[in-house]
C-alpha positions in Angstrom: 11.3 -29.1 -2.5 12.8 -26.1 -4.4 11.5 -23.7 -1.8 13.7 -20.3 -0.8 12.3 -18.4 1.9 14.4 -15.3 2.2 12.9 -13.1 6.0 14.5 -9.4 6.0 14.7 -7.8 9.5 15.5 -4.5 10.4 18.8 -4.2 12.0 19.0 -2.8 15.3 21.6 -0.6 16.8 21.1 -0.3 20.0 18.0 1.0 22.6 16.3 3.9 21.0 14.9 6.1 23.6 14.4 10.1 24.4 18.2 10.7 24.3 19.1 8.1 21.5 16.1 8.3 19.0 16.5 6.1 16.2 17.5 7.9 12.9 14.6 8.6 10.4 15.9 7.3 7.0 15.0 9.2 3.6 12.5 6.8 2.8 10.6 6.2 6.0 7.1 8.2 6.1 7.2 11.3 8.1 5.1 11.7 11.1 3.5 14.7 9.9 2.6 13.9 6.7 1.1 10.6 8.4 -0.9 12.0 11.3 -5.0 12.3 9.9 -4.6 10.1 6.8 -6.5 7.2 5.9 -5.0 4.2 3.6 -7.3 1.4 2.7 -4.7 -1.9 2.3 -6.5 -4.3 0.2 -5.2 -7.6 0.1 -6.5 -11.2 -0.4 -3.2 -12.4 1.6 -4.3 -12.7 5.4 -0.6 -12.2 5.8 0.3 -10.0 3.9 -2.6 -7.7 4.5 -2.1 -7.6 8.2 1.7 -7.2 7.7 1.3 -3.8 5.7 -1.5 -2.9 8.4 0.9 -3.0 10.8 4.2 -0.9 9.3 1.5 1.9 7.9 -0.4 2.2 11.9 3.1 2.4 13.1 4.2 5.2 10.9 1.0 6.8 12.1 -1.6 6.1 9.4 -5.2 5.3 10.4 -5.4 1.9 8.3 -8.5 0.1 7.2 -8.7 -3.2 5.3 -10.1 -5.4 3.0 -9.6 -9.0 1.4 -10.6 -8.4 -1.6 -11.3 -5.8 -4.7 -15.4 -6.0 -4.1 -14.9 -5.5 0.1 -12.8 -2.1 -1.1 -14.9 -1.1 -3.5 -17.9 -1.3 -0.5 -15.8 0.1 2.2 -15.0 3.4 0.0 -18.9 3.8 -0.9 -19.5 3.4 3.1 -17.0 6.1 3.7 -18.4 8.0 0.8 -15.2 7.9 -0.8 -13.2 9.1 2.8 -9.8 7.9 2.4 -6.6 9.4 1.3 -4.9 6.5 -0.2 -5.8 2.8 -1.5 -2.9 0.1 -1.4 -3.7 -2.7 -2.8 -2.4 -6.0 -4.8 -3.6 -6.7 -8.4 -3.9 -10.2 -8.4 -7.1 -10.7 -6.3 -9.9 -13.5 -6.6 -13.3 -11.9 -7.6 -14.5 -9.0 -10.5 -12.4 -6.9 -9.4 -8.8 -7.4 -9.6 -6.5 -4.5 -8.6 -6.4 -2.4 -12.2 -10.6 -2.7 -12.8 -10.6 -1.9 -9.2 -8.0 1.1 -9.8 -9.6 2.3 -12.9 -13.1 2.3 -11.0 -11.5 4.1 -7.8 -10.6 6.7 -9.8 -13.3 7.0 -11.7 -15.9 7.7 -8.9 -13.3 9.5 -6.2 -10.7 11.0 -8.1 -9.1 12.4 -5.0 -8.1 8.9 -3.5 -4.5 8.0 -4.3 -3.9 4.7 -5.5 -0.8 2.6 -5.2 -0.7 -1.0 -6.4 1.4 -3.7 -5.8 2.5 -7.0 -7.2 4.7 -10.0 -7.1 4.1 -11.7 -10.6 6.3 -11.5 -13.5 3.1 -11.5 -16.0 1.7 -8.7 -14.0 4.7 -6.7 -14.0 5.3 -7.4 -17.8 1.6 -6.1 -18.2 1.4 -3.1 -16.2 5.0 -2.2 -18.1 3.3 -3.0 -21.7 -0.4 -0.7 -20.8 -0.2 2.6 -21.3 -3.9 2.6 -19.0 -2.2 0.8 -16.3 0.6 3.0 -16.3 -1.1 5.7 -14.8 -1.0 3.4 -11.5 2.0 2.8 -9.7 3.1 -0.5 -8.7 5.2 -1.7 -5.8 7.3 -5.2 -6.7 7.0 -7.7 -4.1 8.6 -8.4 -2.3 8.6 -5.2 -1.3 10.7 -3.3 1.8 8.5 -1.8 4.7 10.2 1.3 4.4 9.1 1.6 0.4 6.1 0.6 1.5 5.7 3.6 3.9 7.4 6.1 1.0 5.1 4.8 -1.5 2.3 6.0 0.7 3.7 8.9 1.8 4.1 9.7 -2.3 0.4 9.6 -2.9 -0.8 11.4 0.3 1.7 14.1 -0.7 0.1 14.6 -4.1 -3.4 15.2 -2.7 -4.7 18.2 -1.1 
């Protein structure tokens, strides 16, 4: 009861193929800068996670995942701190919640980028109140694929 469920689609305009490709909007993540770069998504949302997985393999990422701010945190020392960019939500079960998880990120691998994300008022009221968290930028959910992907393509353009 009192439940709004909103489900945005992209609108199609007709077949793409090799003589009608479909138009590359501003915000969409370019191949390019895409093709080589790792993103950790960390989410403890099954569906979410997988959903985000998804969009940033098809813009051409190589995507790994994790459910929560601890599995991260272990994947990154497995890879010896080998990705370009860590997604993931703040509110998380566990010690590590997305900011101690940011702050730590960047603490030991200064040269991942980190982009959070959120869909709580108190969070967002937070992060705009810290002048620590700040330094992290945060995605509102819900959030659009495409700024998703332009998010991501933000941070792998600021690192070498």
């Amino acid at each position: 009861v009192g439940t709004h469920v909103s489900l945005l689609l992209p609108h199609g305009e007709g077949q793409e193929n090799e003589n009608n490709p479909r138009p590359r909007t501003e915000r969409e993540a370019e191949p390019s800068t895409a093709r080589g770069r790792t993103v950790l998504v960390v989410d403890d949302e099954p569906g979410v996670r997988k959903l985000a997985v998804r969009w940033l393999r098809q813009q051409g990422y190589h995507v790994l995942e994790a459910k929560s701010g601890d599995d991260a945190l272990e994947r990154i020392e497995e890879l010896d701190g080998a990705i370009d960019v860590m997604f993931s939500d703040i509110v998380m079960p566990g010690i590590l919640d997305g900011y101690t998880l940011a702050r730590e990120v960047a603490r030991r691998y200064p040269n991942i980028g980190i982009q959070l994300a959120t869909g709580y008022d108190q969070e967002r009221r937070l992060q705009a109140g810290s002048k620590e968290q700040m330094k992290f930028p945060v995605l509102l959910k819900p959030y659009d694929l495409n700024d998703l992907a332009a998010c991501i393509q933000a941070q792998v353009r600021e690192r070498p």
